[in-house]
GULUMLUM-514415 format. One record per residue: residue in three letters; x, y, z of N, C-alpha, C in turn. Coordinates in steps of 0.1 Angstrom, whole numbers, plus 5000, padded with zeros to 4 digits. Example, Ala and Ser with C-alpha at 12.3 -4.5 7.8 and 13.67 -1.06 7.14 Angstrom:
BEGIN
ALA513249435078512349555078513249675078;SER512849785071513749895071512950005079;
This chain:
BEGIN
UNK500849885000500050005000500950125000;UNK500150254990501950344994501350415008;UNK502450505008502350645018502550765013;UNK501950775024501250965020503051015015;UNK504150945024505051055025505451005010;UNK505650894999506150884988505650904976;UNK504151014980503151034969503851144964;UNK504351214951504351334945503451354931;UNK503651454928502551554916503051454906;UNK504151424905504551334891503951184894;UNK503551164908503250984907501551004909;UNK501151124911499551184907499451164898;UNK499751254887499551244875500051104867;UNK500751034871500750924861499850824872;UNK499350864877498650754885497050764881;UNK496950884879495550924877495050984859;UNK496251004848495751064835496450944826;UNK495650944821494750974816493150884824;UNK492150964823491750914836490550764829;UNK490750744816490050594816491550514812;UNK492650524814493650444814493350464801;UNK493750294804494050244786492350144783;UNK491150134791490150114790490050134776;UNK489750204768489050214755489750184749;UNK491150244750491950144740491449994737;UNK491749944748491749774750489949734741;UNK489149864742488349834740488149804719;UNK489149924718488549984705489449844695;UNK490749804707490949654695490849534697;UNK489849554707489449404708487849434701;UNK486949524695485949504689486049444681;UNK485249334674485149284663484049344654;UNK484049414644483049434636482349364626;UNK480849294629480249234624480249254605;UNK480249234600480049274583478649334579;UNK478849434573477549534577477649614582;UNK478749604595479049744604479749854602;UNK479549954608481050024616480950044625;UNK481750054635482650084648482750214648;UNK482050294653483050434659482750464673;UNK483950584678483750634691484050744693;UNK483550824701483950954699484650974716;UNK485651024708486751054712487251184723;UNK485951304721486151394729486251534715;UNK485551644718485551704709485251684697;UNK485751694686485351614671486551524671;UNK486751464681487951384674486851224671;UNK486751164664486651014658487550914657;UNK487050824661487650684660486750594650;UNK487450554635486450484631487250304622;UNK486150174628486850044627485649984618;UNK486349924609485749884599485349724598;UNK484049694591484449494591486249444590;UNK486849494579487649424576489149494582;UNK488349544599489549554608490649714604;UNK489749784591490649924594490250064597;UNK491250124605491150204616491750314610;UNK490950404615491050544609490450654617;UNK491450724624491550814633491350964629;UNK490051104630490051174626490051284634;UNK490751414637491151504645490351464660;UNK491451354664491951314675493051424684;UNK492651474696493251554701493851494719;UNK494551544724494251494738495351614747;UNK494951744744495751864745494951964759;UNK494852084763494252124772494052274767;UNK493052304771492752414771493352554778;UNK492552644787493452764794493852634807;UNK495252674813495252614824495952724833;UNK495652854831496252914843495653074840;UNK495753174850494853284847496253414851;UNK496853354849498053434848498653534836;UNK497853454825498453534817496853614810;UNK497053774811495753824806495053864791;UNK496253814785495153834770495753734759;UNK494753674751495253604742496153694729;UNK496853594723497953634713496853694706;UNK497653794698497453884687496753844675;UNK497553714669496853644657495553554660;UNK495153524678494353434677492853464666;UNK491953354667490653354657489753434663;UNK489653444677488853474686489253634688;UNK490253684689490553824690490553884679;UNK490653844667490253874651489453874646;UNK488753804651486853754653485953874654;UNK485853884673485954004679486154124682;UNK487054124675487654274688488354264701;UNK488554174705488454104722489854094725;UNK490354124735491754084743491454004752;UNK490753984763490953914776490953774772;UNK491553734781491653574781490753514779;UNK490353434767489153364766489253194777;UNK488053224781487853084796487552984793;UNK488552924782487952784776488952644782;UNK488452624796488652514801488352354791;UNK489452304792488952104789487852114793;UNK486552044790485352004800484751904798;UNK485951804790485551664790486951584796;UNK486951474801488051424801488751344789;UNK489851334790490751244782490351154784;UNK489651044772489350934777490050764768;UNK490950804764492150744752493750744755;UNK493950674756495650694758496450704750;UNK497050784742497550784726498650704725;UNK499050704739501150654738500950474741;UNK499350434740499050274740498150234723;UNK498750334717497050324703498450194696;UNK497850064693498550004687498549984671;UNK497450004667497450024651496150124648;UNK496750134634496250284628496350274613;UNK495250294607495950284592495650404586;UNK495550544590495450674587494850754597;UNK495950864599495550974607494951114598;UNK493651174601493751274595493151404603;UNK493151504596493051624604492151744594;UNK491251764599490151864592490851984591;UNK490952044601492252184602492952194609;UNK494052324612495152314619495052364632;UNK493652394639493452464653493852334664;UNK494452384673495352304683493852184689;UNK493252204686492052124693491552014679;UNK492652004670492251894656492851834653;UNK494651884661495951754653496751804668;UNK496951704669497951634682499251614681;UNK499951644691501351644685501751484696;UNK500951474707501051314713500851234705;UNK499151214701499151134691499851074677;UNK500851194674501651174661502551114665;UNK503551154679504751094681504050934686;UNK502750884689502350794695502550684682;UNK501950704667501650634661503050604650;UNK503750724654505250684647505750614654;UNK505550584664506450494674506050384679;UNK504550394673504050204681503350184668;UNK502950234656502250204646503450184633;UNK502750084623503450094607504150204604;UNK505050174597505750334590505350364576;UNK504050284574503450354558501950414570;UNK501750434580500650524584500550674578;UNK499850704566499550874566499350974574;UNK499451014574499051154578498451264568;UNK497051274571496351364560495751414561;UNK495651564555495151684559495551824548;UNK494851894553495052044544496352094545;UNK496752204539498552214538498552264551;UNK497952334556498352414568498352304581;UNK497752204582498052094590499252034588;UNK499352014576500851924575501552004574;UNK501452134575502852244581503152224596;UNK501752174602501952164619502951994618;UNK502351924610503151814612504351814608;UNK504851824600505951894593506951914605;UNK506652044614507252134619507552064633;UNK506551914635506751884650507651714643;UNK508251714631509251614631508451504628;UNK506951474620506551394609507251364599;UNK507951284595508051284577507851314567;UNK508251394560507551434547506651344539;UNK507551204543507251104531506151064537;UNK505251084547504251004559502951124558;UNK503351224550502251354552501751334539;UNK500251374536499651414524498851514523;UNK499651624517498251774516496851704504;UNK495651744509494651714500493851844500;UNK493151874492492151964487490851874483;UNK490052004483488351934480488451894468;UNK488151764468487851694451488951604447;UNK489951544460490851474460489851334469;UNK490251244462490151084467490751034470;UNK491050934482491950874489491450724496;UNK491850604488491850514494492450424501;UNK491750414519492650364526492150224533;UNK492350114524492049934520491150004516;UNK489949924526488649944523487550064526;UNK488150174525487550314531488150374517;UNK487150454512487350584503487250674511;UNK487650784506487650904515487851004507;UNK486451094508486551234499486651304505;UNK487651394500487651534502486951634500;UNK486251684510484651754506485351944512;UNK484452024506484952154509484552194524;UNK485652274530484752324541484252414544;UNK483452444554482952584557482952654570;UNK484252614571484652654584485252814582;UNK484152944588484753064588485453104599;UNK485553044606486453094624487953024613;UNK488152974607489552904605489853054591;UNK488953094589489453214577490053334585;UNK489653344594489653454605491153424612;UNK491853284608492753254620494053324612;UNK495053404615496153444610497353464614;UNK498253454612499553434613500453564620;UNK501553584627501353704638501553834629;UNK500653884634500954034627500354064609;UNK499553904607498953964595497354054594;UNK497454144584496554204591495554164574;UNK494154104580493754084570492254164564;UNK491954244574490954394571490954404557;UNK489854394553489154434537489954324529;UNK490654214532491054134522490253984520;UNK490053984503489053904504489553744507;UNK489053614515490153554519489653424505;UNK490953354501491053264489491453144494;UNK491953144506492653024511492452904521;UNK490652904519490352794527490852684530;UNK490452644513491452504511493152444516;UNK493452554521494352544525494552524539;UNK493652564546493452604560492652484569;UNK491552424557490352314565490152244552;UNK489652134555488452044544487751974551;UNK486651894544485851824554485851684553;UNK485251544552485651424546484251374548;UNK484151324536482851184538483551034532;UNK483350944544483750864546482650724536;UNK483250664524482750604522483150444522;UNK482050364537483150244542481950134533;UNK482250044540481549904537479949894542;UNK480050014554478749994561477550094555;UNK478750184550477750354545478550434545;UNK477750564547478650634541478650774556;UNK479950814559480050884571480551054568;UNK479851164569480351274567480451374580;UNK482051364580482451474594482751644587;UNK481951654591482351834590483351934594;UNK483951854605485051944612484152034623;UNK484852144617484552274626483552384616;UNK482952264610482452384596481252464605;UNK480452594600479352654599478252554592;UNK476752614595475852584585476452614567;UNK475652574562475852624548474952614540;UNK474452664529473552644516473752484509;UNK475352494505476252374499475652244503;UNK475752204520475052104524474152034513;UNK473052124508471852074502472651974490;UNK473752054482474552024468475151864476;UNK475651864490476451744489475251614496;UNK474151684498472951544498472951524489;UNK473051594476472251544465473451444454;UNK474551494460475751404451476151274463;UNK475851264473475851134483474751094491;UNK474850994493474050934500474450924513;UNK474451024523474551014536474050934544;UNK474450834554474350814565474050884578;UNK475650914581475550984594476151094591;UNK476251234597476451374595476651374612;UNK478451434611478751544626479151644621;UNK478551734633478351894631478951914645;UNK479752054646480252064658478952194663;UNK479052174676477752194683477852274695;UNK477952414693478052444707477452614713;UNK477152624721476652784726477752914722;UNK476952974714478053064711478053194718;UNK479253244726479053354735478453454726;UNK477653574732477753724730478853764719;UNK478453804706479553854697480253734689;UNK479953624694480753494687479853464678;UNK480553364670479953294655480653184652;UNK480953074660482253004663481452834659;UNK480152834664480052664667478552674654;UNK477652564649476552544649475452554656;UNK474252634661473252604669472552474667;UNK471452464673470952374676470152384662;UNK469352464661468552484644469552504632;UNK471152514635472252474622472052304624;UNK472252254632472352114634471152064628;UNK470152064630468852054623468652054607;UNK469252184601468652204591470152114583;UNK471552124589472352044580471851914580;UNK471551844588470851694591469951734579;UNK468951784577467951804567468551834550;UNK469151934551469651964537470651844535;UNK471651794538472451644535471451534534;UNK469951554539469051384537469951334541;UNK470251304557471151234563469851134569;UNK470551074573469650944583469950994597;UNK470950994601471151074615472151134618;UNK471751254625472951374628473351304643;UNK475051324645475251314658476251464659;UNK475251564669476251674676477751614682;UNK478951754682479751674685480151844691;UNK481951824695482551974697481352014714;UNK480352034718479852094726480252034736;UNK481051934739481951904753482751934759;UNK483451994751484952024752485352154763;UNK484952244753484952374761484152454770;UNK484552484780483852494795482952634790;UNK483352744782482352844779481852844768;UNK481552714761480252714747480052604746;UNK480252544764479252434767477752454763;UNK477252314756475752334751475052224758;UNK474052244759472952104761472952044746;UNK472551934741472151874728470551824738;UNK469651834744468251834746468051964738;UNK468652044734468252194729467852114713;UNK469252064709468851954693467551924694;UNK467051844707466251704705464951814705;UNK464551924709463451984715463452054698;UNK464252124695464252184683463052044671;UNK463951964668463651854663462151784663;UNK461951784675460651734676459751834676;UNK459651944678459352044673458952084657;UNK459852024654460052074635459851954628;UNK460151814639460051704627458251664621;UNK457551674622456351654621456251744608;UNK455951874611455551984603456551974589;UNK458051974592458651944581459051824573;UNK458251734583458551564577460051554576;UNK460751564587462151534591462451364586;UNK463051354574463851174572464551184579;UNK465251244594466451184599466251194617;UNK467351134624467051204636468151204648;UNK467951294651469751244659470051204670;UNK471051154674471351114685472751164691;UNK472351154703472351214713473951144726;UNK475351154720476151044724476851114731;UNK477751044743478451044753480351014750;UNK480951114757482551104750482750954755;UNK483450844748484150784751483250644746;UNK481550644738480850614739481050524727;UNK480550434725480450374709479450364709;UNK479550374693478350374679478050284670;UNK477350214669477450134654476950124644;UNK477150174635475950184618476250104614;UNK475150014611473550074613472849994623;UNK473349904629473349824642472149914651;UNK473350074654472750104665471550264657;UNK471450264644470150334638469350414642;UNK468750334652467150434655467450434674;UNK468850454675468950484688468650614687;UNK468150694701468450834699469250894713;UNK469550834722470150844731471550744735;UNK472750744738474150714743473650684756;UNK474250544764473750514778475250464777;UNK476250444788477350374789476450274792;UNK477550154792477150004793476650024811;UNK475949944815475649964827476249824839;UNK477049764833477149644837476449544845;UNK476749444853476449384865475649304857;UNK475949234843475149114832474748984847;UNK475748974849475848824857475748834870;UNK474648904872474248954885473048744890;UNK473348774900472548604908473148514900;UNK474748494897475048364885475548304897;UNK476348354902476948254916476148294934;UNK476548234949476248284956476448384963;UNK475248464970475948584972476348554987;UNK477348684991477848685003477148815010;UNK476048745017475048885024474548795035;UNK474048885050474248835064472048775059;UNK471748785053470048645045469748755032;UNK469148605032468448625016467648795008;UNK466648815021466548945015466749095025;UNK468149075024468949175033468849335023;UNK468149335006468249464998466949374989;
């Protein structure tokens, strides 16, 4: 048993973070995916974990980084998105407000990493050094240029990185993967120090973000990133057949324009003719923390009158998903255990002591 006197901050913290261990790991490779399926999990923020029937894994802006951790310092950098955004100096109060629930330095195989954009909350610099050092050395890395300048810069491979743009195809075994446009405007707004981009019209999305629709064995899976609503949506229902649609989801302060509402989340679900939206992003950060009951109320609300085909659900970080297995769920419950509850005797002072 230890003692108090041989406990320190360093045998805390490896004692206690990540705080589901290596649990989901253990989990996410010992799942077997039925044929017909897919496996995903969400990861915390928009990050995705997605496993296929024929066992391939494909990791999409996976993060496991922190937010503000100290109030010491009073105004954010110059170039941030949020003071460019704005107008704003003070420290923006965006606490973690989910836990880590993945171990990156235990992920044992991976057959592509990718990254929607380059904001510190979408490509990991643990995770990279994780999967160069316990994973294949043909694993990609793939993403917009301005991501694989982050990879690049933190000692990736050149030969291991791939810049893609919208209307690039990538097949990885049995997963296609399109590169779909994004519409992420908080990443237009993000600039480099001291550029000043007032009255300039901006050209270089593609550069900055893209989005991916995932076409597996089971269906077809489209992550958005960090995008906004959009018109476009309607154009990319009509050229795929969607499945599932994530939308990042979250309360936007006073003066912000940063996340999807609850009626963006709605009408993209609607315009893509998706089968079911899952909110995502509204965990993370402690100040545009959202309810997703705000989705469900919206929804039932509108699904009647508008004749809603789709409907969403409603998931928990660390949770798994299965399409189309799990379909007409609308709610995430962790497993509840205690299956083999009365299989052997119990040890209680009689029979009905509870």
């Amino acid at each position: 048993m230890p003692k108090v006197n041989d406990v320190t901050r360093e045998s805390w913290i490896l004692g206690a973070f990540p705080e589901w261990g290596t649990w989901l790991n253990e989990e996410i490779d010992n799942e077997v995916v039925k044929p017909g399926n897919l496996a995903m999990w969400w990861l915390g923020c928009v990050g995705l974990w997605m496993k296929t029937e024929n066992d391939t894994n494909i990791a999409i802006d996976l993060w496991f980084g922190n937010g503000k951790r100290t109030q010491k310092v009073a105004e954010m950098l110059p170039y941030h998105q949020m003071r460019n955004m704005m107008g704003v100096k003070a420290l923006q109060p965006n606490l973690r407000g989910a836990p880590i629930v993945y171990d990156p330095f235990a992920v044992t195989k991976c057959d592509a990493v990718l990254s929607t954009h380059y904001h510190n909350d979408h490509i990991d610099l643990f995770f990279a050094a994780a999967v160069l050092k316990n994973c294949k050395d043909d694993v990609p890395f793939i993403g917009p240029l301005e991501s694989v300048k982050k990879w690049l810069a933190w000692g990736v491979p050149e030969e291991r990185c791939r810049v893609v743009k919208p209307g690039d195809v990538i097949q990885i075994k049995d997963v296609k993967i399109h590169v779909l446009d994004s519409y992420d405007r908080t990443c237009l707004v993000t600039t480099e120090v001291n550029e000043n981009i007032s009255g300039i019209c901006p050209s270089n999305m593609d550069d900055k973000a893209v989005n991916y629709l995932f076409e597996t064995p089971a269906g077809n899976i489209y992550h958005t990133g960090d995008s906004h609503y959009s018109i476009c949506y309607a154009e990319i229902g009509k050229k795929y057949d969607i499945d599932v649609v994530f939308g990042s989801y979250g309360e936007n302060p006073v003066g912000c324009q940063d996340k999807m509402t609850s009626v963006d989340i709605c009408r993209m679900a609607e315009a893509c003719n998706a089968k079911v939206v899952i909110p995502l992003h509204y965990d993370v950060w402690t100040n545009m923390k959202a309810d997703p009951e705000e989705i469900m109320m919206i929804y039932n609300f509108k699904k009647d009158v508008l004749k809603y085909k789709f409907h969403p659900f409603i998931w928990d970080v660390g949770g798994k998903y299965i399409w189309p297995q799990d379909k007409d769920l609308l709610k995430f419950h962790y497993r509840r255990g205690f299956e083999d509850c009365f299989t052997e005797e119990r040890n209680v002072p009689f029979k009905s002591i509870l």
